[in-house]
Rosetta silent file (secondary structure, phi, psi, omega in degrees, C-alpha in Angstrom):
SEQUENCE: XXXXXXXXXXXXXXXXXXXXXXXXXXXXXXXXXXXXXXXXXXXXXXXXXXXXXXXXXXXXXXXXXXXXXXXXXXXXXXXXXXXXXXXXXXXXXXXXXXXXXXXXXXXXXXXXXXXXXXXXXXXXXXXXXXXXXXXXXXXXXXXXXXXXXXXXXXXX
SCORE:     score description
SCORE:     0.000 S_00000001
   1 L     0.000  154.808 -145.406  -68.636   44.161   36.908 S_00000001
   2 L  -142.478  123.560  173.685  -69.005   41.476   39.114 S_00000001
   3 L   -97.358  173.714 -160.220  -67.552   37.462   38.247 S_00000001
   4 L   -74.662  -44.696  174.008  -69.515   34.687   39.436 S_00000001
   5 L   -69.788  -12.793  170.006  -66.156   33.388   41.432 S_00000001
   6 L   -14.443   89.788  156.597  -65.567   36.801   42.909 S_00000001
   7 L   106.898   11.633  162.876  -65.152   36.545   46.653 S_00000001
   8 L   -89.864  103.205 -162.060  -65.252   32.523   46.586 S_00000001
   9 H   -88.613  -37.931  148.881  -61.957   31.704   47.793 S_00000001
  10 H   -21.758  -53.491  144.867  -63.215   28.174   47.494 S_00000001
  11 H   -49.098  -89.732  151.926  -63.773   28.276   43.992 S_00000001
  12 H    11.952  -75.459  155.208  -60.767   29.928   43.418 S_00000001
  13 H   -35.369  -55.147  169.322  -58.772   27.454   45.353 S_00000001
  14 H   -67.728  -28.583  172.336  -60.183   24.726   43.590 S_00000001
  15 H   -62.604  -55.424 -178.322  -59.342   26.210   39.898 S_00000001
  16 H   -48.845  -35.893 -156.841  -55.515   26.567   41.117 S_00000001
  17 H   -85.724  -35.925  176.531  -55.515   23.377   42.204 S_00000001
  18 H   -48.737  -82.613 -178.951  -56.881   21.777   38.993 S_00000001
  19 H   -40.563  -19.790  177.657  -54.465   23.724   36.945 S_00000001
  20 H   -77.891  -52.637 -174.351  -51.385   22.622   39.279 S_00000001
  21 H   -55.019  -72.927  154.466  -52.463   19.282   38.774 S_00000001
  22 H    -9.610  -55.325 -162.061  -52.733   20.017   34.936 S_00000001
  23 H   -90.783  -25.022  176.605  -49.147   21.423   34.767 S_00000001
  24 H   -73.297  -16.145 -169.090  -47.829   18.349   36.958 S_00000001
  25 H  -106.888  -44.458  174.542  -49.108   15.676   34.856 S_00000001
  26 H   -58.405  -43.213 -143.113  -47.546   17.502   31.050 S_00000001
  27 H   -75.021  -49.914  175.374  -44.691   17.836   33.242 S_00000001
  28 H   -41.265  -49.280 -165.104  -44.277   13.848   34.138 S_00000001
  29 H   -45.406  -64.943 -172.131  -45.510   13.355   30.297 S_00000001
  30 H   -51.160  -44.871  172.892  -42.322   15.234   29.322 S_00000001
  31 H   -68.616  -22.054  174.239  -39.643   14.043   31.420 S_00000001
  32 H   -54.998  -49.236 -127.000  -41.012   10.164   30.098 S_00000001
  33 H   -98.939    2.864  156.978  -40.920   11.147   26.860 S_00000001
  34 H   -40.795  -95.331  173.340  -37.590   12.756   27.564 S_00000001
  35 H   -23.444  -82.558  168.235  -36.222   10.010   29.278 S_00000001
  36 L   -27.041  -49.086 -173.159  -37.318    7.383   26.397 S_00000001
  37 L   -93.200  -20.300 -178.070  -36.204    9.440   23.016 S_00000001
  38 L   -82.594  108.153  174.487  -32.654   10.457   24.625 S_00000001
  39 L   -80.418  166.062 -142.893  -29.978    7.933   23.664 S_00000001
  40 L   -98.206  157.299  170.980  -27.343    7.605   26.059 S_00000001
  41 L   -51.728   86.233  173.345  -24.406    9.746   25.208 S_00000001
  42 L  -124.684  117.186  166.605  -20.580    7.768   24.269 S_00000001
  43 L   -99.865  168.823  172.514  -17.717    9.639   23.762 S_00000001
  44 L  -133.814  123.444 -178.370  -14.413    7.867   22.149 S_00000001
  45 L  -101.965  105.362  162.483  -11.421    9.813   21.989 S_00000001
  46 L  -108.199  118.557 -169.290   -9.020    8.351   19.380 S_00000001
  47 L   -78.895  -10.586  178.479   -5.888    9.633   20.240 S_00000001
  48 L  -154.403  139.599  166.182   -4.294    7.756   17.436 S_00000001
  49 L   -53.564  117.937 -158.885   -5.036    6.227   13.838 S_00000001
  50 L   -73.457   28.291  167.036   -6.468    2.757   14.104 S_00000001
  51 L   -61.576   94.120 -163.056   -4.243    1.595   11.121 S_00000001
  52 L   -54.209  -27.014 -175.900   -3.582   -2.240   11.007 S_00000001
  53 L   -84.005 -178.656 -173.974    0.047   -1.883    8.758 S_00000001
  54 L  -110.810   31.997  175.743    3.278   -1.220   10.442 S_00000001
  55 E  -162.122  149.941  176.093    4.356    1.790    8.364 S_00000001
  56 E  -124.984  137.250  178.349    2.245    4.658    7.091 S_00000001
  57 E  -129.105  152.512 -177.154    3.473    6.675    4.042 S_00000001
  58 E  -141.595 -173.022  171.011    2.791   10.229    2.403 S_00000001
  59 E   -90.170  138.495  170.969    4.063   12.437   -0.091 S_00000001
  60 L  -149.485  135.344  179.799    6.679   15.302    0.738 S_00000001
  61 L   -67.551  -34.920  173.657    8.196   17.830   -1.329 S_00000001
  62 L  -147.708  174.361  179.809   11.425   17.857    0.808 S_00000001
  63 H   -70.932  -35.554  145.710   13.172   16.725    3.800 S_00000001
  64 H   -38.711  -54.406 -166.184   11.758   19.794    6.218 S_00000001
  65 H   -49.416  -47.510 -154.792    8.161   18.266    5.541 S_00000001
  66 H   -69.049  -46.449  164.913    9.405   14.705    6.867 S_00000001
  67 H   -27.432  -61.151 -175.542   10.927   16.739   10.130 S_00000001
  68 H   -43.123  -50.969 -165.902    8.206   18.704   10.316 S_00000001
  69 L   -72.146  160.315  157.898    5.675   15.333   10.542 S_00000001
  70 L  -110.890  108.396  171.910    4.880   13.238   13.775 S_00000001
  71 L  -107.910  139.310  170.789    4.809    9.476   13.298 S_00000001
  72 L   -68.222  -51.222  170.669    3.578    6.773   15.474 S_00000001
  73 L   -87.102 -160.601  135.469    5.249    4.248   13.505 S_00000001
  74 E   -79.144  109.885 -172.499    7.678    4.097   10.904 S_00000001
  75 E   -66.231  164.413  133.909    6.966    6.507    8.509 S_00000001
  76 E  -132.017  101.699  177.661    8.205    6.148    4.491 S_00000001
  77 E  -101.084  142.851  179.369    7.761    9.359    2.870 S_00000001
  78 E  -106.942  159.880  142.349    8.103   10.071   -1.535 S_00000001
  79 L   -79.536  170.704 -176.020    8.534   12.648   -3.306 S_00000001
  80 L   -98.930   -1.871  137.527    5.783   12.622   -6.444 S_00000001
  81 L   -62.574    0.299  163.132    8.336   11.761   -8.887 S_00000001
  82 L    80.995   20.036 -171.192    9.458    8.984   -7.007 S_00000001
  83 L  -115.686    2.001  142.984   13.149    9.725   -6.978 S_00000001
  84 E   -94.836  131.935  165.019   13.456   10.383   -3.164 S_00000001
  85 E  -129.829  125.399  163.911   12.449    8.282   -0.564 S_00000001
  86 E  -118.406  142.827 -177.841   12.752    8.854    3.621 S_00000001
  87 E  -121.329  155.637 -159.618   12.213    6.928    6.090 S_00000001
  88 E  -147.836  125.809 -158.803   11.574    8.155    9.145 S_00000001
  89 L  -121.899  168.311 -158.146   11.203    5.816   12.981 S_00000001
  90 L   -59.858  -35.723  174.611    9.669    7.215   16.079 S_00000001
  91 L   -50.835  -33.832 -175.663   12.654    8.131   17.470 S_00000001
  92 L   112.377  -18.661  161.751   12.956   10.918   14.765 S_00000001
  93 L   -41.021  130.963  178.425   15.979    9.201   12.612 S_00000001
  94 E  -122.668  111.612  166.517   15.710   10.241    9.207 S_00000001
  95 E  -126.791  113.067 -165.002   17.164    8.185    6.632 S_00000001
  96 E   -72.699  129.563 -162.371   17.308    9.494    3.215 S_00000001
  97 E  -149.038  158.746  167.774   17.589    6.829   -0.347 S_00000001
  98 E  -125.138  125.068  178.371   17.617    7.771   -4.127 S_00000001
  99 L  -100.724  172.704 -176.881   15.724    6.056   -6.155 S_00000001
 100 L   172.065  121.290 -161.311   14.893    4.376   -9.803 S_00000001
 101 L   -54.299   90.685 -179.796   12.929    3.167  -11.799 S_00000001
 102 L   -86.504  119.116 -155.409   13.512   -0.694  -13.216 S_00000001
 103 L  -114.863  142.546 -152.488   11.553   -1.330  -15.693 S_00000001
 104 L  -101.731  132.677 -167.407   11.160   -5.210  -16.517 S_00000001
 105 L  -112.715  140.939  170.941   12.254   -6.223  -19.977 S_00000001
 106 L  -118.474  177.736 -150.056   10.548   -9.696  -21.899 S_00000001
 107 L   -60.852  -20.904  164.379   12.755  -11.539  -24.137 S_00000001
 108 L   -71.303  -44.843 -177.985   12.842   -9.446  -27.474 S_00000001
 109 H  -108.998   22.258  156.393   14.001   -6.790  -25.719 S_00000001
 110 H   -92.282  -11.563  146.166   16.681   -8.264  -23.998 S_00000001
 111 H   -30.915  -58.862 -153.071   17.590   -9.490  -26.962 S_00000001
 112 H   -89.139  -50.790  171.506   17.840   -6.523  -28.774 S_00000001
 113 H   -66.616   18.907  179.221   20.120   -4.951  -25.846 S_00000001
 114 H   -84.813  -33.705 -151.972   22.047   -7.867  -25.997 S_00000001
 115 H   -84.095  -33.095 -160.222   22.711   -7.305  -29.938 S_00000001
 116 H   -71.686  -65.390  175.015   23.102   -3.406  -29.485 S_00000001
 117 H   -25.514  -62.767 -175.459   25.568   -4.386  -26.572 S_00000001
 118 H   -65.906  -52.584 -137.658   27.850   -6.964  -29.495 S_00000001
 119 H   -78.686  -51.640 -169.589   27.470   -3.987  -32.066 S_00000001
 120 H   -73.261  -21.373  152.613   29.179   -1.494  -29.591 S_00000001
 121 H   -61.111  -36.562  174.957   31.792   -3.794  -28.338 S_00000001
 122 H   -94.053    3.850  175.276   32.528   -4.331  -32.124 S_00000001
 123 H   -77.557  -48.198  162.897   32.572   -1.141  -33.074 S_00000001
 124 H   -46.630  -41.593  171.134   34.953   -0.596  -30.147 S_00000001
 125 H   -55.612 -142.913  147.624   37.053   -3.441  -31.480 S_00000001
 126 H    45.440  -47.844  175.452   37.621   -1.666  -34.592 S_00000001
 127 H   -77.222  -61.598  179.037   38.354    1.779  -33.224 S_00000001
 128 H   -43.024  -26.608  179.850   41.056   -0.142  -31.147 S_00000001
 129 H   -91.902  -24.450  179.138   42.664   -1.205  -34.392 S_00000001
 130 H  -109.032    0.710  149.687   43.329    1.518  -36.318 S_00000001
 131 H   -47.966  -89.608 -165.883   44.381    3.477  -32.842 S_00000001
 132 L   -56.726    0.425  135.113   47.398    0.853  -33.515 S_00000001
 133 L   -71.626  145.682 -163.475   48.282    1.631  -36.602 S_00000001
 134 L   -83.701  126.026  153.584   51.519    4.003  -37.001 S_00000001
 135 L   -55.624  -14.163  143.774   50.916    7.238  -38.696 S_00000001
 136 L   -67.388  -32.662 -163.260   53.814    6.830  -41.242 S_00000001
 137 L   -78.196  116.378  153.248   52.394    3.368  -42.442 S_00000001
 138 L   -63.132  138.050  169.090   50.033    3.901  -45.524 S_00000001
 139 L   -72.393   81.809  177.232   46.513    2.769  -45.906 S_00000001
 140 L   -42.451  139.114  162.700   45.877    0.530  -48.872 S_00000001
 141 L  -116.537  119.619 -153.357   42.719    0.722  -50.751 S_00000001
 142 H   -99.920  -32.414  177.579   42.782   -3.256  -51.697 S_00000001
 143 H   -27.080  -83.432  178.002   39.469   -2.107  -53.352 S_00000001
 144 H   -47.535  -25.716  179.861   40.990    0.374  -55.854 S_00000001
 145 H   -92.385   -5.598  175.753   44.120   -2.230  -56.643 S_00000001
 146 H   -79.848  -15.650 -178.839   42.012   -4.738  -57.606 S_00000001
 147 H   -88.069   -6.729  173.933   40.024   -2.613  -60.027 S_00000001
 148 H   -91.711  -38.447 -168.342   42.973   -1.195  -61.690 S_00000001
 149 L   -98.347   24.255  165.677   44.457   -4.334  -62.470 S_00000001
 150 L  -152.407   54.593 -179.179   41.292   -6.021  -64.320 S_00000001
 151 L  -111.763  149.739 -173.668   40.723   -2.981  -65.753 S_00000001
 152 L   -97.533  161.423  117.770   40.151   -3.091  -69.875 S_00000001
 153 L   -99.401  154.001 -140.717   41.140   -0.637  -71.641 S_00000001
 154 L  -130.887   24.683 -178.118   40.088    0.558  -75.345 S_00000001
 155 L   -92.102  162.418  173.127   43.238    2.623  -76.641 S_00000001
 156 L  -107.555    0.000    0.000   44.615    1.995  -79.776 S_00000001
């Protein structure tokens, strides 16, 4: 079978070259459209937390955690009951506090420990006095003599 371009190297020539041209012009198209849609590329390394306060705090179950951690600053680590506290500076000093809980009283109930306070002091008061009585000295019951002596009786 015999094509019409068959032995035209002319013909021939000219189809490659069309087709070069072809593949040269998507390729410019591509590299625009490349260029244009690719934003440019910024890396930021943050090598440290961008934190504005001068102490950062966490939770820790024990004093190996707060060793264990690397602070920038000064660190202040809890426990979650709140009855430990450490603080801990760059250097790696560890200082260790026990804590507690103050709990703010309004005026009734300072009051009322005030009165609780008098009751136990007089109660004390009281204990102190019959500590100082002598174990030979009898205890009067001024009750019982007055009730004897205005007492009626009904004999005949």
């Amino acid at each position: 079978m015999a094509y019409p371009f068959y032995g035209n190297n002319q013909y021939i020539m000219q189809d490659l070259q069309n087709m070069r041209d072809r593949i040269d012009n998507q390729m410019r198209q591509v590299q625009q459209q490349g260029q244009q849609q690719v934003p440019q590329v910024t890396q930021n390394f943050q090598l440290a937390p961008s934190v504005n306060s001068e102490i950062e705090g966490r939770y820790a179950n024990n004093i190996d955690e707060v060793k264990s951690t690397f602070v920038i600053k000064t660190g202040i680590f809890v426990n979650k009951d709140f009855t430990t506290l450490w603080v801990k500076d760059v250097t790696g000093k560890i200082r260790t506090f026990n804590t507690e809980e103050v709990v703010e009283m309004d005026e009734k109930d300072r009051e009322i420990l005030l009165l609780k306070k008098e009751i136990e002091e007089m109660k004390g008061m009281i204990s102190h006095e019959y500590d100082n009585t002598s174990a030979d000295e009898p205890i009067k019951d001024q009750k019982s003599a007055k009730l004897q002596t205005g007492k009626r009786t009904n004999a005949k």
